[in-house]
C-alpha positions as CSV (number, residue, x, y, z in Angstrom):
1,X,-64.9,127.0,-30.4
2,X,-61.9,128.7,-29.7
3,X,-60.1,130.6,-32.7
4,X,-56.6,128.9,-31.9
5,X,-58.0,125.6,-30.0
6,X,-60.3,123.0,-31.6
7,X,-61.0,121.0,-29.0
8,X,-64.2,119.1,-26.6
9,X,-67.4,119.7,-27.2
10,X,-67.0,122.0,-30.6
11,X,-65.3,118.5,-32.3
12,X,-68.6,116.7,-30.8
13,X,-70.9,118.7,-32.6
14,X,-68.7,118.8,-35.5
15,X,-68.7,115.0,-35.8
16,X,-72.7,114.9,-35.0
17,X,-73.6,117.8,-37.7
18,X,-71.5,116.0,-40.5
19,X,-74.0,113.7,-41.5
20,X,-76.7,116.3,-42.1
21,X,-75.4,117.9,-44.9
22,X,-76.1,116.6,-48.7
23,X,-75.2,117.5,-51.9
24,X,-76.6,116.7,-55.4
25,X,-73.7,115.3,-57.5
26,X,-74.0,115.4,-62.1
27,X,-72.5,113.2,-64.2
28,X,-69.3,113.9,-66.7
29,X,-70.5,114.0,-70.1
30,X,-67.8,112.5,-72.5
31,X,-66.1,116.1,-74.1
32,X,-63.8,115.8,-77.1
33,X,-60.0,116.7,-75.4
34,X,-58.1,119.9,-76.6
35,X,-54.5,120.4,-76.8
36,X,-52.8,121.8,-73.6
37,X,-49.2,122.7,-72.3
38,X,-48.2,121.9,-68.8
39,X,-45.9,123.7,-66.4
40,X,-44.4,123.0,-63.2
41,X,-43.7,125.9,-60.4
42,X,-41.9,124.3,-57.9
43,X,-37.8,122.8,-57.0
44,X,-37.2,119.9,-59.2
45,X,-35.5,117.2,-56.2
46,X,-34.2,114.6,-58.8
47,X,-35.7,111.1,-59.6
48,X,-38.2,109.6,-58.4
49,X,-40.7,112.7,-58.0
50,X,-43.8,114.1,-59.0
51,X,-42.1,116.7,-60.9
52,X,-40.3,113.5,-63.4
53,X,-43.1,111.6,-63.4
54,X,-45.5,114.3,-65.0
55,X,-42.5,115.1,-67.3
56,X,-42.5,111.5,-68.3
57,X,-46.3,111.2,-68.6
58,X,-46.2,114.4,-70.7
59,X,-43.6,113.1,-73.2
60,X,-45.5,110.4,-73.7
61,X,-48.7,112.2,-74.6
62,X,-47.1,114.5,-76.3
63,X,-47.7,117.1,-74.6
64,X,-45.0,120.0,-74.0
65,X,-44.1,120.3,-70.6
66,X,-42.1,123.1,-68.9
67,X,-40.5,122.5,-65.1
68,X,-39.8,126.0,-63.6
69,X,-37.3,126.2,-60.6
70,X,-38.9,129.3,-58.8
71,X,-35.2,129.9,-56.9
72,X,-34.1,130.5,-60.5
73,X,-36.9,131.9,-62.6
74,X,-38.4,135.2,-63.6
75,X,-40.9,136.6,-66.0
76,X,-39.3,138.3,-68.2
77,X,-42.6,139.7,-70.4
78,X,-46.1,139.9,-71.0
79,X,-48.0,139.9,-74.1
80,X,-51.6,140.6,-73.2
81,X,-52.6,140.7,-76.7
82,X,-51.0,137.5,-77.8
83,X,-51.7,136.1,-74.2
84,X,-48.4,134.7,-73.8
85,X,-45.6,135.2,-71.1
86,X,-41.8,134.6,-71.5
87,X,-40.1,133.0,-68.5
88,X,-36.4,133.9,-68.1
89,X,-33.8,131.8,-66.6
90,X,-36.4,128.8,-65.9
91,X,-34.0,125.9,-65.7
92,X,-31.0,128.1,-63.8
93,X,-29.3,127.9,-67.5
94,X,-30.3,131.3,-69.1
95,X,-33.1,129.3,-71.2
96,X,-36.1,131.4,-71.9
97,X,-39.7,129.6,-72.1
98,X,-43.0,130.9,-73.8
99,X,-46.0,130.7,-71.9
100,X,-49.5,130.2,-74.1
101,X,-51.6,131.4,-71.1
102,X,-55.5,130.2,-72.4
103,X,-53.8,126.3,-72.7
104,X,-51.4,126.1,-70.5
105,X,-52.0,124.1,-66.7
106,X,-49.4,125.1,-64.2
107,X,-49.5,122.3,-61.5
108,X,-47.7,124.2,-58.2
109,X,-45.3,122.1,-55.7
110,X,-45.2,122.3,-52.5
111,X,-41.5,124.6,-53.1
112,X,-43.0,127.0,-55.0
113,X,-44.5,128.5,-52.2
114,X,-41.4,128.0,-49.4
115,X,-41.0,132.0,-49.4
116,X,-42.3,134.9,-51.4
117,X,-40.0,135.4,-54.3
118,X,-41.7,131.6,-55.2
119,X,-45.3,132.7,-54.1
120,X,-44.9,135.9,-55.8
121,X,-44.1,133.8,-59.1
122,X,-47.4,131.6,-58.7
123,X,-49.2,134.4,-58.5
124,X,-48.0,135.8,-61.3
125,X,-48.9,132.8,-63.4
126,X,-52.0,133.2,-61.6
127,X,-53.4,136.5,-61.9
128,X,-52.0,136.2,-65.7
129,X,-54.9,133.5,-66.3
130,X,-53.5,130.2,-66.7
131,X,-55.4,127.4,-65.0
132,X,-53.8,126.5,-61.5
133,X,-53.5,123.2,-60.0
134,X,-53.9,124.4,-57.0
135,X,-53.8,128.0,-56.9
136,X,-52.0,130.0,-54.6
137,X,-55.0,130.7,-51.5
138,X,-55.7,126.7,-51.3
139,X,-52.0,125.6,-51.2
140,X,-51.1,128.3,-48.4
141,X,-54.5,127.0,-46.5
142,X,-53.0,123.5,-46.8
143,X,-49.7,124.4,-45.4
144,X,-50.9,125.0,-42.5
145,X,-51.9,122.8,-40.3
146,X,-54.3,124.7,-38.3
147,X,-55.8,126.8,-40.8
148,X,-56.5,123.7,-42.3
149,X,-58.2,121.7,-39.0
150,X,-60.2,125.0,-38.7
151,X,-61.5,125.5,-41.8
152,X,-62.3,121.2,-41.8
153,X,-64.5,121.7,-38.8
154,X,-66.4,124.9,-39.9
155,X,-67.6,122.7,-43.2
156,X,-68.2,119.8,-40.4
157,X,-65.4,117.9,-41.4
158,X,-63.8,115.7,-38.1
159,X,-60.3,116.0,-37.6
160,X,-58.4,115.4,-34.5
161,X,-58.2,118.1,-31.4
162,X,-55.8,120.5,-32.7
163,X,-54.4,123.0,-30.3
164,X,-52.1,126.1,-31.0
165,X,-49.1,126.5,-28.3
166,X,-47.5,129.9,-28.3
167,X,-45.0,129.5,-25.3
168,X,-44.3,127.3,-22.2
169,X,-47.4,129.2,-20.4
170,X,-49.8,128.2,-22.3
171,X,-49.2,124.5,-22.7
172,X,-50.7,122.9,-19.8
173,X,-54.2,124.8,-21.4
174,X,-53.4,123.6,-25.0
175,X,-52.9,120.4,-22.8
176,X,-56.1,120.5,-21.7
177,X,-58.2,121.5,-24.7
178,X,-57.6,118.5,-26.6
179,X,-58.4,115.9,-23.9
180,X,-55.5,116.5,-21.4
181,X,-54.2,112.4,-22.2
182,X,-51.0,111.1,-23.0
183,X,-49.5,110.4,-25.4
184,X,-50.3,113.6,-27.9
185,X,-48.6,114.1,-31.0
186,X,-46.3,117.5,-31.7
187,X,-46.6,119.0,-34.5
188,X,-44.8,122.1,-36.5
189,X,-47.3,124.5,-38.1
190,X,-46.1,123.6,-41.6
191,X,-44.0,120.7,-43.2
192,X,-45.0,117.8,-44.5
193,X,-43.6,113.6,-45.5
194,X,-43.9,113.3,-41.4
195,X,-41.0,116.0,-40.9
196,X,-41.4,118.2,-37.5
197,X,-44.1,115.3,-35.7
198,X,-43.3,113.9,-32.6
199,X,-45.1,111.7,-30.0
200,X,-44.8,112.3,-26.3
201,X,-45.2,110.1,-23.3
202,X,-45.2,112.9,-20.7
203,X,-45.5,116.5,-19.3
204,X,-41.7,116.8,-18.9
205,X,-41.1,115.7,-22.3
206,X,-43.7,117.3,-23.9
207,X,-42.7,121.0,-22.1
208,X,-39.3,119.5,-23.2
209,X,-40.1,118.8,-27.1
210,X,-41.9,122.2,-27.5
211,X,-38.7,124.3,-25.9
212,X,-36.0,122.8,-28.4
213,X,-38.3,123.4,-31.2
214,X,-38.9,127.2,-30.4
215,X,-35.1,127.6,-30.2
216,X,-35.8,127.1,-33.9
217,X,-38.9,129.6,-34.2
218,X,-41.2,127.1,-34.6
219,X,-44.9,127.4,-34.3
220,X,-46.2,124.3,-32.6
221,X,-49.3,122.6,-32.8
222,X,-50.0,120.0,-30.1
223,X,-53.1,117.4,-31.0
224,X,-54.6,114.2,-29.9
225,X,-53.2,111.1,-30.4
226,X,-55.0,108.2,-32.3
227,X,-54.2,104.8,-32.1
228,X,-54.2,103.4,-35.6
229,X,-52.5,100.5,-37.1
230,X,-53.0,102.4,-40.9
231,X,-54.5,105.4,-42.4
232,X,-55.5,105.9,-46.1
233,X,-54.4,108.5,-48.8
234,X,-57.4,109.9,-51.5
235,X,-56.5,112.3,-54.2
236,X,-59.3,114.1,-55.4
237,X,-59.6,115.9,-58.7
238,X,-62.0,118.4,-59.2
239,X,-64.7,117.1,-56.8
240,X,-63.9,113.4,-58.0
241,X,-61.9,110.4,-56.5
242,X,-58.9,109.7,-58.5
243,X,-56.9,107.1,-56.5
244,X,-57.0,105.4,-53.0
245,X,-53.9,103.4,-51.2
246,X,-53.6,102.2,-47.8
247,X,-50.4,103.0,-45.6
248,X,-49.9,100.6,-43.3
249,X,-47.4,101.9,-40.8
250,X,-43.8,100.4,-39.4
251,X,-44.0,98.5,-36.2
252,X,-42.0,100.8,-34.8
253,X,-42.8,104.3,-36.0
254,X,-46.1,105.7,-35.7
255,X,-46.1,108.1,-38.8
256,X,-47.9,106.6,-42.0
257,X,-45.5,108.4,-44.5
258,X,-44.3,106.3,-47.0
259,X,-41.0,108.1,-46.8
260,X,-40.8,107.3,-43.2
261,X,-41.1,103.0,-44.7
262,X,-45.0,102.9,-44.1
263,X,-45.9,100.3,-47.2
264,X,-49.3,100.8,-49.1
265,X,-51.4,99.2,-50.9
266,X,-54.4,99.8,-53.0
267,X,-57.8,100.4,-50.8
268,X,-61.3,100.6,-52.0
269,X,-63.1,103.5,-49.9
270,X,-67.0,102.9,-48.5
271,X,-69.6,105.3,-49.9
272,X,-69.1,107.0,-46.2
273,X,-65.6,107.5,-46.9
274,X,-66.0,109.1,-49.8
275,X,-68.7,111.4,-49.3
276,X,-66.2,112.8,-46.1
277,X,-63.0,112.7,-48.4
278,X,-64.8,115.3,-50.7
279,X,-66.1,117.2,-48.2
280,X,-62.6,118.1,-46.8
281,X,-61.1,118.3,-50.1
282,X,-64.0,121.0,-51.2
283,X,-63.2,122.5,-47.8
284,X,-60.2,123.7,-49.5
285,X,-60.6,125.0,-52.3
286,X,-58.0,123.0,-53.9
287,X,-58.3,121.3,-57.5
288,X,-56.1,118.5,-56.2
289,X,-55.3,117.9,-53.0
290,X,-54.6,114.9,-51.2
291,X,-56.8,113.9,-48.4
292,X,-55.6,111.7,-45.3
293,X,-58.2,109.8,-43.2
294,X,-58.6,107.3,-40.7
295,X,-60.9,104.8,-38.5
296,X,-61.4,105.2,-35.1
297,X,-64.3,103.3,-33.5
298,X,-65.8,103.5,-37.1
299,X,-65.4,107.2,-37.3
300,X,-63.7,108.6,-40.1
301,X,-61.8,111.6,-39.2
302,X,-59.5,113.3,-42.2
303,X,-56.2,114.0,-40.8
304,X,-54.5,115.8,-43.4
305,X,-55.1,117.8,-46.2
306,X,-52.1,118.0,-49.3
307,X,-52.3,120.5,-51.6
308,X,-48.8,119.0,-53.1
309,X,-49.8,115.5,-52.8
310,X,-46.5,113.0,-53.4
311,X,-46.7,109.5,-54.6
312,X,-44.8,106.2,-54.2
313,X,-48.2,104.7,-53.5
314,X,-50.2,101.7,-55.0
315,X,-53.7,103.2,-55.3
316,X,-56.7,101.6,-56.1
317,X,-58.1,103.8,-59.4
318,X,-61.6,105.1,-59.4
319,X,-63.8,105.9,-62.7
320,X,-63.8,110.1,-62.9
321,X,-66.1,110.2,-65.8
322,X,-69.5,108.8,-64.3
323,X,-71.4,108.8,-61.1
324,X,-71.9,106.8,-58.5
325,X,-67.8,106.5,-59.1
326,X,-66.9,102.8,-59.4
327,X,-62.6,101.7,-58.5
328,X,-61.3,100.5,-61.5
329,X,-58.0,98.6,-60.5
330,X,-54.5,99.1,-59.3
331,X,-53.1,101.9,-60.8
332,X,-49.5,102.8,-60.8
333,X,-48.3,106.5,-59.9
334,X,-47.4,107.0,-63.9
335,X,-50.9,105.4,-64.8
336,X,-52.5,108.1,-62.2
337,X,-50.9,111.1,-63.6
338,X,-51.6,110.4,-67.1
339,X,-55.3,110.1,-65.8
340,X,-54.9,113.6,-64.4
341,X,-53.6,115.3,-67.8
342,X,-55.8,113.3,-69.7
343,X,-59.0,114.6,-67.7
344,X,-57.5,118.5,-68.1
345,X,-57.3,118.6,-71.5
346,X,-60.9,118.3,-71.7
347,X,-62.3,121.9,-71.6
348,X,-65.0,121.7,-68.8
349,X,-62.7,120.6,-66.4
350,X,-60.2,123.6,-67.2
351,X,-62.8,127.0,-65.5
352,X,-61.0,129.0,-63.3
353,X,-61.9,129.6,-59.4
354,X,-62.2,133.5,-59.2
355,X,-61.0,134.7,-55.7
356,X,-61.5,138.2,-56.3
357,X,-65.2,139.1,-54.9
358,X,-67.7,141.5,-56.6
359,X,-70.6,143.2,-55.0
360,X,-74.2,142.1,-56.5
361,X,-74.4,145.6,-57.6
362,X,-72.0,147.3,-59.3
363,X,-71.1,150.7,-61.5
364,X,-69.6,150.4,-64.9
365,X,-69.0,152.6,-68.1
366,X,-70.2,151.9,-71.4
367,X,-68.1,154.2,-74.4
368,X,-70.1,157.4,-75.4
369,X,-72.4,157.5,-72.5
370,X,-70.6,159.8,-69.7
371,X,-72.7,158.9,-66.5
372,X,-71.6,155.3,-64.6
373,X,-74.4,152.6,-65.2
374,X,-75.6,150.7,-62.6
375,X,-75.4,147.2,-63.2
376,X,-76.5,143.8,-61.4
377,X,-74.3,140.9,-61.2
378,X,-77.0,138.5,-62.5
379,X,-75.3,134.9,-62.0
380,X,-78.7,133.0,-62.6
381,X,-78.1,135.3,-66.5
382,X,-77.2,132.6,-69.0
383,X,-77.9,134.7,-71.7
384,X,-75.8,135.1,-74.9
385,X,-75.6,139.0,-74.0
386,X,-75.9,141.3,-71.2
387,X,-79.2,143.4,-71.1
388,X,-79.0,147.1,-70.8
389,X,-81.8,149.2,-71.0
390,X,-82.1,152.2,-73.1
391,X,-84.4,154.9,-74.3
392,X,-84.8,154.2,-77.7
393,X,-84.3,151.4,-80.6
394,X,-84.8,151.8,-84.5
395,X,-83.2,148.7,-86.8
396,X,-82.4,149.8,-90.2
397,X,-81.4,146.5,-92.1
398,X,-77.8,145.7,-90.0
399,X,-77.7,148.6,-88.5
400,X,-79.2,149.4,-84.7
401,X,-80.3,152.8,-83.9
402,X,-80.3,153.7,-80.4
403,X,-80.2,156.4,-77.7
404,X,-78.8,156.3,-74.0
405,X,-79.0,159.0,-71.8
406,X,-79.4,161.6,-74.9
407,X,-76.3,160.4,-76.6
408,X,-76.9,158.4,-79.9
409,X,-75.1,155.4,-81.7
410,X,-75.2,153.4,-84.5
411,X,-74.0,150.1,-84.0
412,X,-73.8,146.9,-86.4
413,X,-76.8,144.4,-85.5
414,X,-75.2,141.0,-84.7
415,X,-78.0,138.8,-83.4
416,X,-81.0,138.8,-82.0
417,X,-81.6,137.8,-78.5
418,X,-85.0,135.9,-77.3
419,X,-85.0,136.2,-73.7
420,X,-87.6,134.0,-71.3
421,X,-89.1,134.3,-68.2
422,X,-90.8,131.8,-65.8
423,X,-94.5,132.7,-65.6
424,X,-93.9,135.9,-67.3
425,X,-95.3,137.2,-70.9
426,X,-93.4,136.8,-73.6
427,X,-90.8,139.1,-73.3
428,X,-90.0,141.5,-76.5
429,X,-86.4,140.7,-78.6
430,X,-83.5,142.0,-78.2
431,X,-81.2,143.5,-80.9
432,X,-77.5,142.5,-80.1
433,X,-74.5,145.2,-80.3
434,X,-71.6,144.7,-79.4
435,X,-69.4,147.7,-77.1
436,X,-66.7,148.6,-75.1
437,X,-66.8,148.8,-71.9
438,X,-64.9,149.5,-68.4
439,X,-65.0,148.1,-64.9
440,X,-62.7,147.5,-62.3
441,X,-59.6,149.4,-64.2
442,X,-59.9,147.3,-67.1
443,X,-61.1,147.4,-70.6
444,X,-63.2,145.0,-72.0
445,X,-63.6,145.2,-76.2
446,X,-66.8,143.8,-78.5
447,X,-69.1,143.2,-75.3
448,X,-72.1,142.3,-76.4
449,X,-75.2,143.9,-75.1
450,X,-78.9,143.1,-75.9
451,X,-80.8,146.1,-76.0
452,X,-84.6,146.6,-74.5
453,X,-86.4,149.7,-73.9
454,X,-89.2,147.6,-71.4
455,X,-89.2,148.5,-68.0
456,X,-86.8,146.9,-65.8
457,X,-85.9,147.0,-62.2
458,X,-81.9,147.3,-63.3
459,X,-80.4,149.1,-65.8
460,X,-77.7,146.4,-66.6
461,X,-78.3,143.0,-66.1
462,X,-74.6,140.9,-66.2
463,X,-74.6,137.5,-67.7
464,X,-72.5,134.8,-66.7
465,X,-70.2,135.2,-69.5
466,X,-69.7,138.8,-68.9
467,X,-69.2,137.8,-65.5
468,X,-66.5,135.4,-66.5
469,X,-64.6,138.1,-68.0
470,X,-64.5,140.2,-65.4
471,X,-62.7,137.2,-63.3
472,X,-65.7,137.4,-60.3
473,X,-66.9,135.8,-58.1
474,X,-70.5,137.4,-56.8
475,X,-71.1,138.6,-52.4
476,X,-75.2,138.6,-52.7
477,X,-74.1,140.4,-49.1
478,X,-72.4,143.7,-50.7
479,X,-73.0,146.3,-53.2
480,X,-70.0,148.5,-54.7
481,X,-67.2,146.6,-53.7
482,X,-65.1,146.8,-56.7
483,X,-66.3,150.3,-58.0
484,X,-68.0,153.6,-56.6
485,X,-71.7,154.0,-55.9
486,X,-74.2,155.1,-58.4
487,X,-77.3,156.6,-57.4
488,X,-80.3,154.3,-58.0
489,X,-82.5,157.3,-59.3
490,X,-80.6,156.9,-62.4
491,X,-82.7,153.7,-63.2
492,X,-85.9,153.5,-65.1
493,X,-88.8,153.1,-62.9
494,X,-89.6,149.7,-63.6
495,X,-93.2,148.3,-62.7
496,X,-94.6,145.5,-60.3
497,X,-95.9,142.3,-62.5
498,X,-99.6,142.1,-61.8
499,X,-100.1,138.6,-62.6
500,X,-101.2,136.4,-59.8
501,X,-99.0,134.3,-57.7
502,X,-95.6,136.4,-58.5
């Protein structure tokens, strides 16, 4: 399968290999909802859009809800300590807006990320910490319409032949690689509501089609045409199936937008269709993102993936909080969107996707100790504190006396920590201190460690929470990619478990 070119047999075996992957699914346990603040980074376009409706549905929940033009817009400051940010200039009237980052969900349109001043902006609120729906990596990917289609068939998710066409030679090939019939659909790399699609009859107009749009600088995508009378629109949230709605298109246009007069209505999907609906929408990344499908021959292939997803739809509503999922009824777009808010507010469904990439190993600092410890990224670690081994313990009533490295502290005991170990003795307690520590640039204060002087294979062992902190996400391929290396000698020896069968 060609990088630019999806095409022939590489769709085949994508199509065959879908059905042999499976996924265990959990059920939602009912959480009590906390209170959260909503903002909207995008170009507000008037009545009628998603940006009104969510301010509408947040009104009504009482919820405070802040729309941010990101032509206009700036932040103005940062309070790390208060975790706040103060938006300048949000409505294009000199207003200024505080930002409560830990509660605060910033859904991103489709216009906040049109050019870089807007992208720069959502990454702002991004790296900053507030909860992103979608974050900026996943909206980008759904932008484009062959980033998307490739990343769909590497997670063996069918979509149509998809060819890139970078000038007038290379046509008749792009022709080719997506089945070499007529009539094939046009496309423009980005855009969306059916804007820059076209169908041609014909070599003539299709060389035709693709010459006007390059006067333009467009980047053209050129992929097979399927003959459908409808397709369907999902939204997923968060792994789960919000909504369904058919769009049944105009007799005479062959686009299913509904701004293009295709009508909808509400659809109940198969157990097939939705088992392909999530896998494209994991595909991803996205936290809601709106997945287009279709029938052909009893195939589903996703056409589309919408990280801005629009609405003017009647969708058939589907349970979120229990699985199997069951449809619960028309829903309107209003009804939908309170569902969405409604389901943040609850906690769990608020964690962070962490994009930036640790190595399994890693070097870190701990305050008073000058040499770089050597620490594993221990993501199976659910732990209340991160182990660290050390060379010598003494508790004195509150107070934990211990060495590292031939430096000595006295730290306030604040718990005790029983680890356990499948198959393993019982493994001795752990006094619980709390530090400072450093890693990646950054300071982390009141860390808390559980202290061991038993031999180990690692020095450090980082549990989730820790890990969570850092904002990580673990490579079990690479060691030392967010700090410098640290000479293993530097660990205690450690010593092979002689039981049987380890």
């Amino acid at each position: 399968m060609k990088l630019q070119s999806l095409s022939g047999k590489g769709f085949d075996m994508v199509r065959k290999a879908r059905g042999t992957l499976t996924e265990e699914k959990t059920t939602i346990k009912k959480e009590e909802k906390t209170k959260i603040e909503v903002v909207i980074l995008g170009i507000d376009e008037g009545e009628g859009t998603v940006n009104e409706i969510l301010q509408q549905v947040c009104k009504e929940l009482k919820v405070k809800c802040t729309s941010i033009n990101v032509g206009q817009a700036w932040i103005s400051d940062q309070d790390i300590e208060k975790g706040t940010l103060v938006v300048s200039n949000y409505d294009g009237n000199d207003k200024k807006e505080t930002i409560s980052i830990g509660k605060t969900v910033v859904f991103v349109r489709r216009g906040a990320i049109l050019d870089m001043a807007g992208q720069s902006l959502t990454s702002l609120f991004e790296s900053a910490g507030c909860f992103m729906v979608n974050d900026l990596e996943s909206m980008l990917l759904c932008d484009n319409k062959m980033a998307t289609a490739i990343q769909l068939a590497s997670h063996n998710v069918a979509v149509p032949k998809t060819s890139i066409v970078n000038n007038k030679k290379s046509i008749e090939d792009a022709h080719r690689h997506i089945g070499g019939n007529f009539p094939v659909i046009i496309k423009t790399l980005t855009g969306t509501q059916g804007v820059g699609v076209a169908k041609v009859t014909d070599q003539e107009s299709l060389v035709s089609v693709c010459e006007a749009l390059w006067k333009y600088d467009a980047v053209i995508l050129l992929q097979e045409y399927l003959d459908i009378d409808f397709d369907v629109r999902s939204l997923v949230v968060n792994n789960r199936i919000l909504g369904a709605a058919k769009r049944i298109t105009d007799k005479d246009e062959f686009r299913s937008n509904v701004h293009l007069g295709a009508t909808t209505k509400p659809y109940i999907l198969s157990d097939e269709e939705k088992k392909v609906v999530l896998s494209a929408a994991r595909a991803t990344g996205g936290y809601m993102i709106g997945v287009d499908h279709c029938l052909v021959k009893d195939e589903i292939i996703i056409l589309e993936c919408n990280g801005s997803p629009g609405i003017r739809s009647h969708f058939e509503g589907y349970d979120m909080s229990d699985w199997p999922q069951q449809n619960i009824g028309t829903k309107t777009d209003k009804e939908i969107f309170k569902m969405i808010v409604e389901y943040l507010s609850i906690d769990i469904h608020r964690r962070n996707r962490f994009r930036q990439e640790a190595g399994y190993i890693e070097s870190l600092t701990v305050d008073g100790i000058d040499d770089p410890i050597r620490a594993k990224m221990d993501t199976g670690n659910g732990t209340k504190a991160t182990m660290f081994y050390v060379d010598e313990i003494k508790i004195k009533g509150k107070v934990v006396h211990w060495e590292k490295n031939k430096h000595k502290f006295k730290s306030k005991l604040i718990g005790i920590s029983k680890p356990q170990r499948a198959f393993s003795p019982k493994m001795e307690e752990r006094p619980v201190v709390e530090v400072a520590i450093e890693f990646n640039n950054k300071r982390y204060e009141n860390v808390p460690l559980g202290l061991t002087t038993d031999d180990s294979y690692s020095e450090m062992l980082v549990n989730r929470d820790l890990l969570t902190r850092f904002k990580v996400s673990v490579n079990p391929n690479k060691r030392f990619v967010l700090s410098d290396w640290t000479e293993k000698d530097k660990m205690p020896p450690g010593k092979i478990d002689k039981k049987k069968n380890l």
